[in-house]
PABA-71134 format. One record per residue (C-alpha): residue in three letters; residue number from 1; x, y, z. Coordinates in Angstrom, 1 decimal, always signed. Each point is the difference from the previous one (the first is absolute). Example, Ala and Ser with C-alpha at 12.3 -4.5 7.8 and 13.67 -1.06 7.14 Angstrom:
<pts>
@nutor ALA | panu 1 | X +12.3 | Y -4.5 | Z +7.8
@nutor SER | panu 2 | X +1.4 | Y +3.4 | Z -0.7
</pts>
This chain:
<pts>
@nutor UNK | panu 1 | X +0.9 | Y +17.4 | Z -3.6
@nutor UNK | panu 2 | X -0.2 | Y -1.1 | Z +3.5
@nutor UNK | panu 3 | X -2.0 | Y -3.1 | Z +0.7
@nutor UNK | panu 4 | X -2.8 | Y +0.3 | Z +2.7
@nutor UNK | panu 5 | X +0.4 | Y -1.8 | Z +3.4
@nutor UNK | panu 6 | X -2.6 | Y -1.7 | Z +1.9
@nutor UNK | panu 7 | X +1.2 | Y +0.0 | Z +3.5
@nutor UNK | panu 8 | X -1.7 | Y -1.6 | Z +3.0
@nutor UNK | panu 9 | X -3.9 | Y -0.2 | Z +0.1
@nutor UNK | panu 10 | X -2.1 | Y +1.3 | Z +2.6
@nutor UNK | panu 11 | X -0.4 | Y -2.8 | Z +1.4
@nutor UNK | panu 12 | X +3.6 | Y -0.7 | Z +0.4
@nutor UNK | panu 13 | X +0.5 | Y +3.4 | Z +1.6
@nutor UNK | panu 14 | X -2.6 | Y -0.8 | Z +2.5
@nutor UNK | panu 15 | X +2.1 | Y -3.3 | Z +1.4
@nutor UNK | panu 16 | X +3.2 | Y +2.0 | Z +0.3
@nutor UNK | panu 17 | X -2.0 | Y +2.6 | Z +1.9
@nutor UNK | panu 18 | X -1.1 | Y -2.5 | Z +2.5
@nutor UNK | panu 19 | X +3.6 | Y -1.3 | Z +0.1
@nutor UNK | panu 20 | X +1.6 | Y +3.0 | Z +0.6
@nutor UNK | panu 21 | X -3.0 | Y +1.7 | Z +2.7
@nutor UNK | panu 22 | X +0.3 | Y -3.4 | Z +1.9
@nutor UNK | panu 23 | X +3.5 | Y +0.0 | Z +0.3
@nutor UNK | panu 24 | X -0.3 | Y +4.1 | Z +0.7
@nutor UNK | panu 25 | X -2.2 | Y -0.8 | Z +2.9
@nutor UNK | panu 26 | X +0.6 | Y -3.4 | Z +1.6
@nutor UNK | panu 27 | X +4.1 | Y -0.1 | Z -1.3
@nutor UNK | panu 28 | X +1.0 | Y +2.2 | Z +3.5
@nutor UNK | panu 29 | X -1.8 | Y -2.0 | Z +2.1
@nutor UNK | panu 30 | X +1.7 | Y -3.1 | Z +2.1
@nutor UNK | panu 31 | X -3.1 | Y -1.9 | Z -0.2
@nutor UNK | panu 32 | X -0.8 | Y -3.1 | Z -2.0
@nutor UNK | panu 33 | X -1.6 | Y +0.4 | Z -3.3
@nutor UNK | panu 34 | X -3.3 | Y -1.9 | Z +1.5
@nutor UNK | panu 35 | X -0.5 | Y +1.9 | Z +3.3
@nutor UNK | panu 36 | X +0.7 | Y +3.7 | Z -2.0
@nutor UNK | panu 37 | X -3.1 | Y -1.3 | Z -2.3
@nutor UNK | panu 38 | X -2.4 | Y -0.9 | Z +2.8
@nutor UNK | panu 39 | X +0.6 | Y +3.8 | Z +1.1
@nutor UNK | panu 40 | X -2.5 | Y +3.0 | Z -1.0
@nutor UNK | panu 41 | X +2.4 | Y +2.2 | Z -0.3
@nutor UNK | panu 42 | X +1.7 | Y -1.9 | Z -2.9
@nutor UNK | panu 43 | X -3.2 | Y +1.0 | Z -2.3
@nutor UNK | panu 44 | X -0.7 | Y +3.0 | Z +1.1
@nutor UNK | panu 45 | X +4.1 | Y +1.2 | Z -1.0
@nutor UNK | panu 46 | X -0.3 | Y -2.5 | Z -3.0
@nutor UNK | panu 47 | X -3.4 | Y +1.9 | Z -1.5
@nutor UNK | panu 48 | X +2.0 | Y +3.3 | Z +0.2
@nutor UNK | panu 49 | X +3.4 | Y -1.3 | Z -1.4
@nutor UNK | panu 50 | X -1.2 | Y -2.4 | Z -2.7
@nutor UNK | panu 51 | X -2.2 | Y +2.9 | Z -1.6
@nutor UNK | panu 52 | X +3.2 | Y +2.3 | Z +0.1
@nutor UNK | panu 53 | X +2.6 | Y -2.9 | Z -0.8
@nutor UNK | panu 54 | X -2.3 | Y -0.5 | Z -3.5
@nutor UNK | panu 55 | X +0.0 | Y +3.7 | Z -0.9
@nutor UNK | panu 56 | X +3.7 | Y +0.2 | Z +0.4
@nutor UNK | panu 57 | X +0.6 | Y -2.7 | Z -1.8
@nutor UNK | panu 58 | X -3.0 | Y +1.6 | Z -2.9
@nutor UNK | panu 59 | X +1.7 | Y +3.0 | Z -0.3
@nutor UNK | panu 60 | X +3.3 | Y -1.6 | Z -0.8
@nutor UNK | panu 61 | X -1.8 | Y -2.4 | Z -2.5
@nutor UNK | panu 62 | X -1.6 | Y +3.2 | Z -1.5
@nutor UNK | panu 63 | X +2.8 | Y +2.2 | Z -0.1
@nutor UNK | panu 64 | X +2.6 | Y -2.7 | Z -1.2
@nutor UNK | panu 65 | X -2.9 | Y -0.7 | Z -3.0
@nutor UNK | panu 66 | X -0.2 | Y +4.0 | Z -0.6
@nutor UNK | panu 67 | X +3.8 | Y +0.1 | Z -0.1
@nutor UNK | panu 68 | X +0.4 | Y -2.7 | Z -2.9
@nutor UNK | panu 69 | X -2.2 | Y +1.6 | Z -1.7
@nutor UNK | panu 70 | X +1.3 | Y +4.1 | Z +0.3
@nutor UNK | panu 71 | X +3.8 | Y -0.9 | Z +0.9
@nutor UNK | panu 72 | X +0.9 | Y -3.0 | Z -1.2
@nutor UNK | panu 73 | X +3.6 | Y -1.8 | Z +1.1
@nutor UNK | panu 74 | X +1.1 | Y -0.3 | Z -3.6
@nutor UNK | panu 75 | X -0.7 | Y +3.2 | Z -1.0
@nutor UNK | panu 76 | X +0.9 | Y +2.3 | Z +3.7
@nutor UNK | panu 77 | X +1.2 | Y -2.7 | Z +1.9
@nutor UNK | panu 78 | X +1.9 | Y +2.5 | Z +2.6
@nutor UNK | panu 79 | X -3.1 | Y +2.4 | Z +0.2
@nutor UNK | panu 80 | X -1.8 | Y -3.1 | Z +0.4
@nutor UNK | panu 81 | X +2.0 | Y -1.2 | Z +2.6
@nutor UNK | panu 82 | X -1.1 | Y +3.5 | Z +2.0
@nutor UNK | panu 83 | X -3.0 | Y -0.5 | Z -0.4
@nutor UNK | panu 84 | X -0.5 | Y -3.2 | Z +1.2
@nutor UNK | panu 85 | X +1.8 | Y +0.7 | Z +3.1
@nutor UNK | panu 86 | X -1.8 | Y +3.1 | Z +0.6
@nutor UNK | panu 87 | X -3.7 | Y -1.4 | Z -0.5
@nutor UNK | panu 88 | X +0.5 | Y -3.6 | Z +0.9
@nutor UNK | panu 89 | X +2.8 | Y +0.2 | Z +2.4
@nutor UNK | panu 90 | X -0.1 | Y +3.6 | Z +2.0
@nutor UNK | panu 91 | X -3.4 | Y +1.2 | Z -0.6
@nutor UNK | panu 92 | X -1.3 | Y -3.5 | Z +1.6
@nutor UNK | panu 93 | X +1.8 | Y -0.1 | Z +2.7
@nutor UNK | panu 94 | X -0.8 | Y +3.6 | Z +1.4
@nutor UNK | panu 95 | X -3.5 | Y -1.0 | Z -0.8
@nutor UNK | panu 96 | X +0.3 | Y -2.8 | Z +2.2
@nutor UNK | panu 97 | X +1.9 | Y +2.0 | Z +2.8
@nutor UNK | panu 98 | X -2.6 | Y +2.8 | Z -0.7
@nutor UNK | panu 99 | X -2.6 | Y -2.3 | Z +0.7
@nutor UNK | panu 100 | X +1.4 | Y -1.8 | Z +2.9
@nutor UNK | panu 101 | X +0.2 | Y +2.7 | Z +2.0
@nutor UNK | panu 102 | X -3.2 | Y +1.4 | Z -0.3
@nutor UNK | panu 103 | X -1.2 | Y -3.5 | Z +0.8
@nutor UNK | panu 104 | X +1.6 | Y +0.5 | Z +3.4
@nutor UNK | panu 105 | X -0.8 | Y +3.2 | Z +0.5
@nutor UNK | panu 106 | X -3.6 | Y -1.0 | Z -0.3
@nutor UNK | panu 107 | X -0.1 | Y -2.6 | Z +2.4
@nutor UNK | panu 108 | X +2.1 | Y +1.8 | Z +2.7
@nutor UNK | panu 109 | X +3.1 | Y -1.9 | Z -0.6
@nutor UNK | panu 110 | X +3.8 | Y +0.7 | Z +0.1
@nutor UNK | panu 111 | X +1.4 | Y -0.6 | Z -3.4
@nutor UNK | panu 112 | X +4.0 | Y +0.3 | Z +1.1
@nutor UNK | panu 113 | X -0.6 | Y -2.4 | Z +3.0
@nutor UNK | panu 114 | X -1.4 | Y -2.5 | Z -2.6
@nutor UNK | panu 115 | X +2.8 | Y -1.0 | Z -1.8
@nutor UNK | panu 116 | X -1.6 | Y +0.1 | Z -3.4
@nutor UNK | panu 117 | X +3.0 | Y +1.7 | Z -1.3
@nutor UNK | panu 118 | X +2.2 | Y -2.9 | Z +0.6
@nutor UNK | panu 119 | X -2.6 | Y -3.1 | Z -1.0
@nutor UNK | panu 120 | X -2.8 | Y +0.7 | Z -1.6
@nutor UNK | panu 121 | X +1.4 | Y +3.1 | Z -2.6
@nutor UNK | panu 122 | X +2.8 | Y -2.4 | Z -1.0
@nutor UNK | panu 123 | X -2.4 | Y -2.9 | Z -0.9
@nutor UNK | panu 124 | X -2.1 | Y +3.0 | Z -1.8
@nutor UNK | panu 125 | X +3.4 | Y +0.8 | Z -1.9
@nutor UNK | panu 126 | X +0.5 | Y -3.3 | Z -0.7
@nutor UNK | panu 127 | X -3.6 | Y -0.7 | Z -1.8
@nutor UNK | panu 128 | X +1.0 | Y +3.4 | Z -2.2
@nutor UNK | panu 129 | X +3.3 | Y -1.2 | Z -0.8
@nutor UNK | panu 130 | X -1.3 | Y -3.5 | Z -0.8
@nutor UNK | panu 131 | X -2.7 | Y +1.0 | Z -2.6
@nutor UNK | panu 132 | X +2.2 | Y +2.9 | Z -1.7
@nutor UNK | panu 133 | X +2.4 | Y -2.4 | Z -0.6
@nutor UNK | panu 134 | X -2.2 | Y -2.9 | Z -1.0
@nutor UNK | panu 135 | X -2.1 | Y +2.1 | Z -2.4
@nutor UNK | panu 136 | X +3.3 | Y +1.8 | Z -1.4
@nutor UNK | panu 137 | X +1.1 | Y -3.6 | Z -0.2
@nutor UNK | panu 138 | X -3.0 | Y -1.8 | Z -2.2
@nutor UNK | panu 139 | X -0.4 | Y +2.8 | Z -1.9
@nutor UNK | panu 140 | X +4.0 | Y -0.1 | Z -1.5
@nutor UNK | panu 141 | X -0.5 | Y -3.9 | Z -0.1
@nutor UNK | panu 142 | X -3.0 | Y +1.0 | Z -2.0
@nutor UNK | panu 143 | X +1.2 | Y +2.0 | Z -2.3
@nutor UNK | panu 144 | X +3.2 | Y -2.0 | Z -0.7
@nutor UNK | panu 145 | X -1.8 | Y -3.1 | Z -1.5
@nutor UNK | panu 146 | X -3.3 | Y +2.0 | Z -1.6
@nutor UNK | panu 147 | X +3.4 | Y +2.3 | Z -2.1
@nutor UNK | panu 148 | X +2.0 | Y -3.7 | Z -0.7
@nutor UNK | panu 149 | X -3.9 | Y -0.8 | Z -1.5
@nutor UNK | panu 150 | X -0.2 | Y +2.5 | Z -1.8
@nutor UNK | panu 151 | X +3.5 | Y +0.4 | Z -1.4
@nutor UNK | panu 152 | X -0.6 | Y -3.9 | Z -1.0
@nutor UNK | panu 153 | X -2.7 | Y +0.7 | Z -2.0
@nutor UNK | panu 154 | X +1.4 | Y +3.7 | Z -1.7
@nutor UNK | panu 155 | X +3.1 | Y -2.2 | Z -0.9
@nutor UNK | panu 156 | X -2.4 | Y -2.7 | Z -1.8
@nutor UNK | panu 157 | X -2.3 | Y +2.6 | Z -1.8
@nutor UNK | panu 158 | X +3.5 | Y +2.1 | Z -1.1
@nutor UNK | panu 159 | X +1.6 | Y -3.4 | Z -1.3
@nutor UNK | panu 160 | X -3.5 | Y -0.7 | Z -2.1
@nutor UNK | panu 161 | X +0.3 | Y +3.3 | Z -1.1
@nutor UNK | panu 162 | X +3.4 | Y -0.6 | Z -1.6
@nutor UNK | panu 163 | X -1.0 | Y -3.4 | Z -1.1
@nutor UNK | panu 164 | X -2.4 | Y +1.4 | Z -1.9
@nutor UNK | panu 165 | X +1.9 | Y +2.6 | Z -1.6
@nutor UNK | panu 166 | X +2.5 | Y -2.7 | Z -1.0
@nutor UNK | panu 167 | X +2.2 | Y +0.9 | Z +2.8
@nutor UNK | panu 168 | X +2.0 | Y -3.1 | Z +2.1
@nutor UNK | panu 169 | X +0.5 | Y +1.7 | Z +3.5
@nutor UNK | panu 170 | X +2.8 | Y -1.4 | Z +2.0
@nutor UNK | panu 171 | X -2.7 | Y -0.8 | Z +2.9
@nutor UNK | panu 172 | X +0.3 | Y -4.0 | Z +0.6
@nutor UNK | panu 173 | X +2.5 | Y -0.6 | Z +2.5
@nutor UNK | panu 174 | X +1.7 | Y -3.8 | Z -0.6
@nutor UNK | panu 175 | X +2.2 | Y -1.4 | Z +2.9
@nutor UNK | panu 176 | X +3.3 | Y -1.8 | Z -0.8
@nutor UNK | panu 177 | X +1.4 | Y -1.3 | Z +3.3
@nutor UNK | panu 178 | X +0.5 | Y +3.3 | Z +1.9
@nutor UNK | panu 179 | X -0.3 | Y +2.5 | Z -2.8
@nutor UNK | panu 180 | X -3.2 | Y +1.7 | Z -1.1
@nutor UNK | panu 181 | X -0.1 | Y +0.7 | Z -3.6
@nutor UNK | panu 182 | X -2.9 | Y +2.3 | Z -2.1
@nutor UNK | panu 183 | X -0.9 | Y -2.0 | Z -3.0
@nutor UNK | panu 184 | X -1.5 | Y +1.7 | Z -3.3
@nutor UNK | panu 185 | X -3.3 | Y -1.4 | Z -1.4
@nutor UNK | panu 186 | X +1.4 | Y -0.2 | Z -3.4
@nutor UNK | panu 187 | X +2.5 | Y -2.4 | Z +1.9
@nutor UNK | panu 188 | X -2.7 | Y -2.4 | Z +1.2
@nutor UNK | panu 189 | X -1.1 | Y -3.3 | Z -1.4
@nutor UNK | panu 190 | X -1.4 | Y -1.6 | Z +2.8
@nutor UNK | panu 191 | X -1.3 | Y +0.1 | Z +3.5
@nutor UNK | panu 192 | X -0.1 | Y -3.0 | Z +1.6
@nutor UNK | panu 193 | X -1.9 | Y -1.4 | Z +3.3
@nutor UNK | panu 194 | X +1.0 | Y -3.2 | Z +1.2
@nutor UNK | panu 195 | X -0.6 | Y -1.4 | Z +3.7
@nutor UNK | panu 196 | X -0.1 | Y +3.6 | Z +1.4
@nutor UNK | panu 197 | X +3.1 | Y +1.3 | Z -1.5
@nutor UNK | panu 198 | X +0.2 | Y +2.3 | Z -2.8
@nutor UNK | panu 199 | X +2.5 | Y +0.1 | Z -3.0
@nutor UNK | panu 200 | X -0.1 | Y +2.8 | Z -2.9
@nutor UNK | panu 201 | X +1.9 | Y -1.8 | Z -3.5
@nutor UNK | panu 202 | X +1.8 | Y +2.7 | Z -1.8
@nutor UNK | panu 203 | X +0.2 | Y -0.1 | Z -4.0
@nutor UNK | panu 204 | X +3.4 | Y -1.0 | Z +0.6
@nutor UNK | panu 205 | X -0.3 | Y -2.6 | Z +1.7
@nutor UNK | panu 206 | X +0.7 | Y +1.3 | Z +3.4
@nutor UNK | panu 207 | X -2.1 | Y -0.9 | Z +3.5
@nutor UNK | panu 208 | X -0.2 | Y +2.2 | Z +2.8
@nutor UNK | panu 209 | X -2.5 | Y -0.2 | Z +2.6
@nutor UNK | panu 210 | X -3.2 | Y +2.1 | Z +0.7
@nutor UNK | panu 211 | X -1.5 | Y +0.5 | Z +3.2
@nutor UNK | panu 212 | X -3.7 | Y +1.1 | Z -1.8
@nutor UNK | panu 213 | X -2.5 | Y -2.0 | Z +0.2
@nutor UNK | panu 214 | X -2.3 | Y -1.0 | Z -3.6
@nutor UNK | panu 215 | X -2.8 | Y +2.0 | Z +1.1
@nutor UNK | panu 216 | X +1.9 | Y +3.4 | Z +1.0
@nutor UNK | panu 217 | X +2.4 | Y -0.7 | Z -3.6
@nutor UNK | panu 218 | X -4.3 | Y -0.1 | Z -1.6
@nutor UNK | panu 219 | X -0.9 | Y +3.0 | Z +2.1
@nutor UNK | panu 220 | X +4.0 | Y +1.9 | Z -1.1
@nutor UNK | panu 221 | X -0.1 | Y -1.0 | Z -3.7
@nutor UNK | panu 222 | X -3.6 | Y -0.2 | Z -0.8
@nutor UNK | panu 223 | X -0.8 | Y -1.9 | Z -3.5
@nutor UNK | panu 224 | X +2.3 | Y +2.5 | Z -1.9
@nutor UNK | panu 225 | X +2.9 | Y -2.5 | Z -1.3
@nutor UNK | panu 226 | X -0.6 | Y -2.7 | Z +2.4
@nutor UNK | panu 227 | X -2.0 | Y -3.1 | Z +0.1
@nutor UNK | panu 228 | X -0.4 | Y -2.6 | Z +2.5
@nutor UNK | panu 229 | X -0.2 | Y -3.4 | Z -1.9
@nutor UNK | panu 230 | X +0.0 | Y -2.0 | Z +2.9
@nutor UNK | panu 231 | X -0.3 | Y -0.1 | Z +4.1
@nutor UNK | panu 232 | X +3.6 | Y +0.5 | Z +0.2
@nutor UNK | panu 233 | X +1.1 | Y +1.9 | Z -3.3
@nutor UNK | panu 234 | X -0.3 | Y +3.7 | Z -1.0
@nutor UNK | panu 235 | X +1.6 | Y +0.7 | Z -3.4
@nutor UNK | panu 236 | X +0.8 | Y +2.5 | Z -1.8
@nutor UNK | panu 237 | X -1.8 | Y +0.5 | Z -3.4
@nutor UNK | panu 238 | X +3.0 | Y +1.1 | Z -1.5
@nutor UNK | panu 239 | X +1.6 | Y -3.4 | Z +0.0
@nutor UNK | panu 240 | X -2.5 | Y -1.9 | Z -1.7
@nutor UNK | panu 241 | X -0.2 | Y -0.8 | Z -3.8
@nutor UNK | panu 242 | X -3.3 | Y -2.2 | Z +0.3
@nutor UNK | panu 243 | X -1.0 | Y -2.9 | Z +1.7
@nutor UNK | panu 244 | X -1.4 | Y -3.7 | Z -1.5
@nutor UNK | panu 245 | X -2.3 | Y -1.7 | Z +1.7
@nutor UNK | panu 246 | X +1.1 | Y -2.4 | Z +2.8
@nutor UNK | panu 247 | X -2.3 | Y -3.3 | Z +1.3
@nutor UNK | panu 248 | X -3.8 | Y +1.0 | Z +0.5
@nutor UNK | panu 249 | X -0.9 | Y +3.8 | Z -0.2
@nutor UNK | panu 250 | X +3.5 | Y +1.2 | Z +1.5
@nutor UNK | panu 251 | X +3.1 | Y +1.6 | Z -2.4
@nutor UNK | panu 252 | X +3.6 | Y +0.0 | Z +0.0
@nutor UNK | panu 253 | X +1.4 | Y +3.1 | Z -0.1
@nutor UNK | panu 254 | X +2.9 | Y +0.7 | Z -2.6
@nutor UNK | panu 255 | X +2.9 | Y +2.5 | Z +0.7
@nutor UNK | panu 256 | X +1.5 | Y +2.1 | Z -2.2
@nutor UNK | panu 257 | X +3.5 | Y -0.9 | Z -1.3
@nutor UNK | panu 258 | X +3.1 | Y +0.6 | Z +2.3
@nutor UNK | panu 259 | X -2.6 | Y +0.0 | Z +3.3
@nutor UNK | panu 260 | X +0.7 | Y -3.5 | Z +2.3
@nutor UNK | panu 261 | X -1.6 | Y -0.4 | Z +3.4
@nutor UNK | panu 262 | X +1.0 | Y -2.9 | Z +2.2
@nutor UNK | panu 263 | X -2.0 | Y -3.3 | Z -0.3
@nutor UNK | panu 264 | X -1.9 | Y +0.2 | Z +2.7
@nutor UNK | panu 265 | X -2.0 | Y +3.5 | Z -1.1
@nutor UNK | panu 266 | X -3.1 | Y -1.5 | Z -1.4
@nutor UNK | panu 267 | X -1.3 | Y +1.3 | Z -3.1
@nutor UNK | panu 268 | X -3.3 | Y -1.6 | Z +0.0
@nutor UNK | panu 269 | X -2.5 | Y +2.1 | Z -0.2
@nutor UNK | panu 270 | X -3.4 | Y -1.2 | Z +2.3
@nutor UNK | panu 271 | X -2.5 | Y -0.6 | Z -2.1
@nutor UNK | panu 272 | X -2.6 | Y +2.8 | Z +2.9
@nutor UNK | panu 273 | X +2.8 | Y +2.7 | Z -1.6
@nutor UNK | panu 274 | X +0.3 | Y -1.2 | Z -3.7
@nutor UNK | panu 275 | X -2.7 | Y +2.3 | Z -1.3
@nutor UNK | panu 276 | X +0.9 | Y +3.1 | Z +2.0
@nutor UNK | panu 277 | X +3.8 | Y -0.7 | Z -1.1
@nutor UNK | panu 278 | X -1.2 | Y -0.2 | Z -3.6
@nutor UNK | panu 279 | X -1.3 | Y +3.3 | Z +0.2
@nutor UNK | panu 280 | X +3.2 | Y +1.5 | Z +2.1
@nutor UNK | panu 281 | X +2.1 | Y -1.5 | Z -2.7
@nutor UNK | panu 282 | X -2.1 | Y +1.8 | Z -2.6
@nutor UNK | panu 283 | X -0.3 | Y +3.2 | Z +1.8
@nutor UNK | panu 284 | X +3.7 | Y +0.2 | Z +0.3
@nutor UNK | panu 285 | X +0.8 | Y -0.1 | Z -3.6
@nutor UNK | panu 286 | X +1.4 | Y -4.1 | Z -0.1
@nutor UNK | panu 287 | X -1.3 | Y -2.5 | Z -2.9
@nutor UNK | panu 288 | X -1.3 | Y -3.1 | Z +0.7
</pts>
């Protein structure tokens, strides 16, 4: 499904209108910017280009919304690509040309002797070639990072999915020096956070590195085989035989046989989490 883009406002269309009619009507000219706006003549050409300068740059806003919507890039990217040229591109620029003329014609005025061809058509192209690529632009940038959100998020509710059917997808990637490896759940004994870097303890005994943070491992694994016993310890349910209880209203966690984690891993479960690791613990099938 293609995600809907919010280009520029009105508002914002206005401003480049002004932009673009000023520079239509005073960039020919070799006077100063000061003297041409002290001139009658600036207004009176301004009130007839800005109006048109804002339409042109409507219609392309409208049709380039239209087009995402009927012929989207992902789907017909080379029909789109058509399109857009003919609509925002061709179809704006005979307007303009179209219009132009009659604009001389009206007021009695030679339209070849101008020179409109050569200045202000080519900073009319310009404006059309700027926002056609600029929306074509935001909209892929867009689109990239709303489909890396959403594949984030169908890979975490596809991994809870085969947690829960007592799957161990291979979805945690671990870091050891240059080489990324894909690590199994039932592999897992620990995450670990310590001074904003992460480490994930294998049953065996083995460290790798994990670029997740605690939260987004929460969000990936849910409460379905993990519990986080600490500010800096997530563990896995399936390494714990029980737990005895450890100074005032905290616990030390007890492994199962043949499961060693380094030293430094704290097992000491906070005494704000004992009572919602009691029932994990439970839940999970262990025996206190």
């Amino acid at each position: 499904m293609v995600r809907k883009v919010d280009y520029f406002p009105r508002w914002a269309l206005a401003v480049l209108a002004i932009v673009v009619s000023h520079h239509v009507v005073a960039g020919t000219q070799e006077k100063g910017t000061l003297v041409i706006l002290q001139q009658l003549n600036y207004y009176v050409a301004m009130a007839f280009s800005w109006p048109f300068s804002y339409l042109l740059m409507w219609w392309i806003h409208f049709c380039i919304g239209r087009l995402d919507r009927w012929v989207p890039w992902q789907v017909f990217w080379w029909k789109r690509l058509i399109f857009q040229l003919l609509l925002c591109v061709g179809l704006v620029i005979l307007v303009d040309l179209l219009v132009v003329r009659i604009y001389f014609w009206a007021f009695d005025n030679d339209f070849s002797a101008s020179g409109y061809m050569r200045t202000e058509l080519l900073i009319i192209l310009w404006m059309v070639l700027f926002m056609n690529t600029l929306y074509t632009a935001w909209f892929f940038y867009l689109n990239y990072f709303h489909g890396l959100e959403k594949n984030r998020r169908l890979k975490a509710d596809l991994d809870r999915l085969l947690v829960r059917q007592g799957a161990s997808p291979l979805r945690i990637d671990a870091r050891l020096g240059n080489k990324i490896l894909q690590v199994s759940l039932s592999e897992i004994a620990c995450f670990e956070r310590h001074e904003n870097i992460g480490h994930v303890h294998l049953k065996t005994g083995k460290l790798y590195y994990v670029d997740m943070t605690m939260p987004a491992l929460l969000e990936l694994l849910g409460e379905e085989g993990f519990f986080q016993i600490n500010r800096s310890v997530l563990l896995s349910l399936s390494v714990v035989i029980g737990f005895e209880k450890y100074g005032r209203a905290q616990a030390l966690v007890l492994l199962v046989e043949g499961v060693v984690l380094a030293s430094d891993v704290s097992l000491v479960v906070s005494r704000s989490r004992l009572n919602g690791f009691r029932e994990a613990l439970a839940s999970f099938g262990g025996q206190v």
